[in-house]
C-alpha positions as CSV (number, residue, x, y, z in Angstrom):
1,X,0.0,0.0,0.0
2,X,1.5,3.5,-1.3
3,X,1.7,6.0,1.1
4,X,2.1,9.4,1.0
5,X,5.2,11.0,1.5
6,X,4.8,12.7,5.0
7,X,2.7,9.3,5.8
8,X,5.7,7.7,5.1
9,X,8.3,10.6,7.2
10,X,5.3,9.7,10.3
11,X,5.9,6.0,9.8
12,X,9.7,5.8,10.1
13,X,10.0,8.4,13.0
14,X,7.9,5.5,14.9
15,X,9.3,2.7,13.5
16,X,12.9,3.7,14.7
17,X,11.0,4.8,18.3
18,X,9.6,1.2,18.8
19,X,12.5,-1.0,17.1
20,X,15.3,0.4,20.1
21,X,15.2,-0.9,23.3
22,X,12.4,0.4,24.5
23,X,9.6,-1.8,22.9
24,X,6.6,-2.1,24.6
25,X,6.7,-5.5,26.6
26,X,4.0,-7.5,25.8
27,X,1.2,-7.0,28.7
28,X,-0.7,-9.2,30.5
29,X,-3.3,-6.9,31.3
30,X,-6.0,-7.8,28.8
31,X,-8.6,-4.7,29.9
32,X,-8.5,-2.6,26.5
33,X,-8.1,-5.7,24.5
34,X,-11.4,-4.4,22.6
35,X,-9.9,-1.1,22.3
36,X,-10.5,0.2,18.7
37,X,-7.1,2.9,18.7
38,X,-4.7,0.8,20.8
39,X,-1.4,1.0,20.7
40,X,0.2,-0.9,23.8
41,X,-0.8,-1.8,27.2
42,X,1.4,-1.2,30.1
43,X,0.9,-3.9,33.4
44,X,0.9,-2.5,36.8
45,X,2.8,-4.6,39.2
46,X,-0.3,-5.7,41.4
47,X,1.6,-7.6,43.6
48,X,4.2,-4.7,44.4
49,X,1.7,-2.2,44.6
50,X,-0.9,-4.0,47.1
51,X,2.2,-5.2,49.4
52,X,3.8,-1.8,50.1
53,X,0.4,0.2,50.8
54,X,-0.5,-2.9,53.0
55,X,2.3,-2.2,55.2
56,X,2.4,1.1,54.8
57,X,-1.5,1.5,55.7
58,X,-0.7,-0.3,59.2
59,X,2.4,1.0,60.1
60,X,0.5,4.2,60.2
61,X,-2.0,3.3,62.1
62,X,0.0,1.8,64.5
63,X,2.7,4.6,64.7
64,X,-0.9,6.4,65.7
65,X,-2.7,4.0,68.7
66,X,-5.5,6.4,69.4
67,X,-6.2,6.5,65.5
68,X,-6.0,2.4,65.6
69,X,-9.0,2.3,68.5
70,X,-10.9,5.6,67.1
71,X,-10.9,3.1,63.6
72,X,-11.6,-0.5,65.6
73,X,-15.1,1.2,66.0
74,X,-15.8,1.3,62.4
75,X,-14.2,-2.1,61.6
76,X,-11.7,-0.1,59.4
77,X,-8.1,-2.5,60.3
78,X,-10.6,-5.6,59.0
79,X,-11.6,-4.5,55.8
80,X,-7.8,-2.4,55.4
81,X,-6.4,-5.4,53.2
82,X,-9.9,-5.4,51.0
83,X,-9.5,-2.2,50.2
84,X,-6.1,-1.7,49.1
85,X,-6.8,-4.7,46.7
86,X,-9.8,-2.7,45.7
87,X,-7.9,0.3,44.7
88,X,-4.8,-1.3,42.7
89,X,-6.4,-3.7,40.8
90,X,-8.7,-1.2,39.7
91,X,-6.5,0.8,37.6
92,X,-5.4,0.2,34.0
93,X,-3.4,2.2,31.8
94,X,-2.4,2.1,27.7
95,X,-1.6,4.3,24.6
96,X,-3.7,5.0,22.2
97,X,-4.0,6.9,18.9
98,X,-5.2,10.0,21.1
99,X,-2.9,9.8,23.8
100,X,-2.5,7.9,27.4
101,X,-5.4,6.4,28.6
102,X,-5.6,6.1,32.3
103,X,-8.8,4.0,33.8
104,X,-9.9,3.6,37.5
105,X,-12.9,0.5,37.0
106,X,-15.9,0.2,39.4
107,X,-14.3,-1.1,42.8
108,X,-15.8,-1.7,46.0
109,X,-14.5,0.7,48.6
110,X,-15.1,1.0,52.6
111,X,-16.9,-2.3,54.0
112,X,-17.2,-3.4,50.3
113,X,-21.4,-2.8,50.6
114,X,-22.7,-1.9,46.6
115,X,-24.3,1.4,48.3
116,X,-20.9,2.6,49.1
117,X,-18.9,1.6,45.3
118,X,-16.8,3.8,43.9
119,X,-17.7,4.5,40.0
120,X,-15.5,4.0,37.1
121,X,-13.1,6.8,36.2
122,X,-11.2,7.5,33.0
123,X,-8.8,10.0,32.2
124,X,-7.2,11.0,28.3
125,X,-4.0,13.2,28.2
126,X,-3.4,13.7,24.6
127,X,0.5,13.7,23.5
128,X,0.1,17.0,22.0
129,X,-1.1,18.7,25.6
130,X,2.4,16.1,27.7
131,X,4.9,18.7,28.5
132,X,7.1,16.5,30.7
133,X,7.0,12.9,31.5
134,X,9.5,11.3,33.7
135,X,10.1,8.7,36.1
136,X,11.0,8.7,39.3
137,X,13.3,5.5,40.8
138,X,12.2,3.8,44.1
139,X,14.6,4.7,46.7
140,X,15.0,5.2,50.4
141,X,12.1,4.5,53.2
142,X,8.5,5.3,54.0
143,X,6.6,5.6,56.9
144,X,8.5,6.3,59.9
145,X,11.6,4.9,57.7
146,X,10.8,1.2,58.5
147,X,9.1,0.4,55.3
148,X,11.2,0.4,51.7
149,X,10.2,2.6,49.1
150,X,9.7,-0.4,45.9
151,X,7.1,1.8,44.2
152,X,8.7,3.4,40.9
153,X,6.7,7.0,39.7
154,X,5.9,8.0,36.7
155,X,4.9,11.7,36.2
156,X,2.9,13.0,33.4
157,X,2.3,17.2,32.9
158,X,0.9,19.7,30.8
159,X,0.9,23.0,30.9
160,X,-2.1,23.5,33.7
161,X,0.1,21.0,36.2
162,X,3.4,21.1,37.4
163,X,2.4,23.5,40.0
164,X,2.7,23.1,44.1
165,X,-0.3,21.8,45.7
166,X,-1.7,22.4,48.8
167,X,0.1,21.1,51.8
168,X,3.4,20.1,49.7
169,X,4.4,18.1,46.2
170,X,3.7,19.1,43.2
171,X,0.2,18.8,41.3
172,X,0.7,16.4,38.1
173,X,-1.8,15.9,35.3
174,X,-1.3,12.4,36.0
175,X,0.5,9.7,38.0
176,X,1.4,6.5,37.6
177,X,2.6,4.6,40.6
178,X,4.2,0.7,40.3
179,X,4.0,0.6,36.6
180,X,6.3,-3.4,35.6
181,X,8.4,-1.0,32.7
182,X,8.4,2.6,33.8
183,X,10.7,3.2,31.6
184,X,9.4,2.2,28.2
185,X,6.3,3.8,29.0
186,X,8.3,6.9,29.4
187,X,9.9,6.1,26.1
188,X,6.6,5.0,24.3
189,X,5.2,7.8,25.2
190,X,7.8,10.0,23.7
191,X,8.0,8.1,20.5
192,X,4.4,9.0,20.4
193,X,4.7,12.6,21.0
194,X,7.6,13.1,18.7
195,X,6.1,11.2,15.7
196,X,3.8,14.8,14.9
197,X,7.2,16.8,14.9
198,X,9.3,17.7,11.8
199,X,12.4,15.3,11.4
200,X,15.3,17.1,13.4
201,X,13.4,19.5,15.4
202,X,15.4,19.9,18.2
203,X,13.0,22.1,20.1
204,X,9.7,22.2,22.3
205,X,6.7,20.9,19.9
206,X,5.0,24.5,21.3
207,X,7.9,26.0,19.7
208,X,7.6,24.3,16.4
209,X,4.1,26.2,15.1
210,X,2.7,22.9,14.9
211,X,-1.3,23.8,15.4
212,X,-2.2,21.3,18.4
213,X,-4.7,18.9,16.2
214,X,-2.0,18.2,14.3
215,X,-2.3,14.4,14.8
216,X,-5.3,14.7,12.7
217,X,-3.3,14.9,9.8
218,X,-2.2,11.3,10.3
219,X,-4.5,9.3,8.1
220,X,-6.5,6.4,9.7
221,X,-4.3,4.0,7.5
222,X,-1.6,4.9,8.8
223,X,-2.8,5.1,12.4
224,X,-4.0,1.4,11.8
225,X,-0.9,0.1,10.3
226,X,1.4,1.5,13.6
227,X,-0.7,-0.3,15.7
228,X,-0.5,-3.4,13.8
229,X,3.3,-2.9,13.8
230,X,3.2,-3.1,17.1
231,X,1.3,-5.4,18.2
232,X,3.3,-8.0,15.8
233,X,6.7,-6.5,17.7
234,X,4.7,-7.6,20.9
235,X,4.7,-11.0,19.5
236,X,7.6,-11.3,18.8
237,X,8.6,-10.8,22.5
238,X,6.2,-13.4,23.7
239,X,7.8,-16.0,21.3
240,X,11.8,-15.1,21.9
241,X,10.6,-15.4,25.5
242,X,9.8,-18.6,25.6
């Protein structure tokens, strides 16, 4: 199939983003396997994630006793375990044509009654808006400094975040905490964002005079044969990993 010749400049600048050594692992999280625009799904480390907020959950409330008993009251140490699981395995992130999407499921929450459910949440950041994204490494202790920090960050901004928040940190568009390959998400997601800039641009996209929709342009042959490229690169994985 002939493409055209800026189709073609597109293809290449993603090729040579998803051929280096940051391919997108193939993912055992099946959740957007119906998903019409996807590129790659990126697995959260369940296991990590619901261990270190387990301890981390009761070593504050026992650093705390009165906060322990004030709890007992409501039942809130029996269901603690519950609801961690809950929360993590609730949450399910990929990259689509549009940009990285970012879904919180209907989960259970507090004594795991139906009246008390939290609703599903989903969040787009298109590639075009990402300003920074960056990880940040696990390293020292949490709470109290008895319990190891395993949990890698990944911090995604656009122009409206990035600022302090109330009470300390910094407010980010989004965040994405115990990701299995931190970094080639943070790579994917570049190769993404860089495949709507000129070849050798070596500045900002804002700086570029690239009009924002500019991902339009990219025609929905194109679109479908990146994500076919991938997909087969994913296989390819699976099968030299065996």
């Amino acid at each position: 199939m002939d493409l055209a010749p800026n189709a073609q400049a597109h293809r290449g600048l993603l090729t040579q983003a998803v051929e280096g050594e940051y391919v997108a692992p193939a993912a055992v999280d099946q959740y957007f396997a119906q998903e019409p625009n996807l590129i790659a799904t990126f697995d959260f480390d369940y296991d990590t994630i619901t261990d270190f907020q387990i301890k981390q959950r009761w070593a504050a409330l026992l650093a705390v006793p009165p906060a322990l008993i004030c709890s007992s009251l409501c039942c809130y140490p029996c269901y603690l375990d519950q609801q961690v699981h809950w929360e993590a395995r609730s949450q399910h992130v990929c990259l689509t044509v549009d940009g990285i999407r970012y879904v919180k499921e209907r989960r259970k929450s507090l004594c795991g009654f139906s009246c008390s459910d939290k609703g599903k949440e989903s969040k787009t950041v298109p590639y075009d808006k990402i300003t920074d994204c960056d990880v940040q490494e696990p390293a020292g202790m949490a709470c109290c400094c008895c319990i190891p920090n395993v949990l890698s960050k990944v911090h995604i901004d656009t122009a409206s975040s990035g600022q302090p928040k109330e009470g300390g940190g910094v407010k980010h568009e989004l965040e994405l905490n115990g990701l299995v390959n931190p970094m080639a998400f943070k790579h994917s997601v570049w190769g993404m964002k860089r495949r709507i800039a000129p070849p050798g641009a070596s500045v900002p996209m804002s700086q570029t005079g690239l009009n924002p929709p500019a991902q339009a342009e990219m025609t929905q042959t194109l679109l479908t044969e990146i994500r076919d490229e991938l997909r087969t690169l994913n296989e390819h994985l699976k099968q030299s990993q065996k």
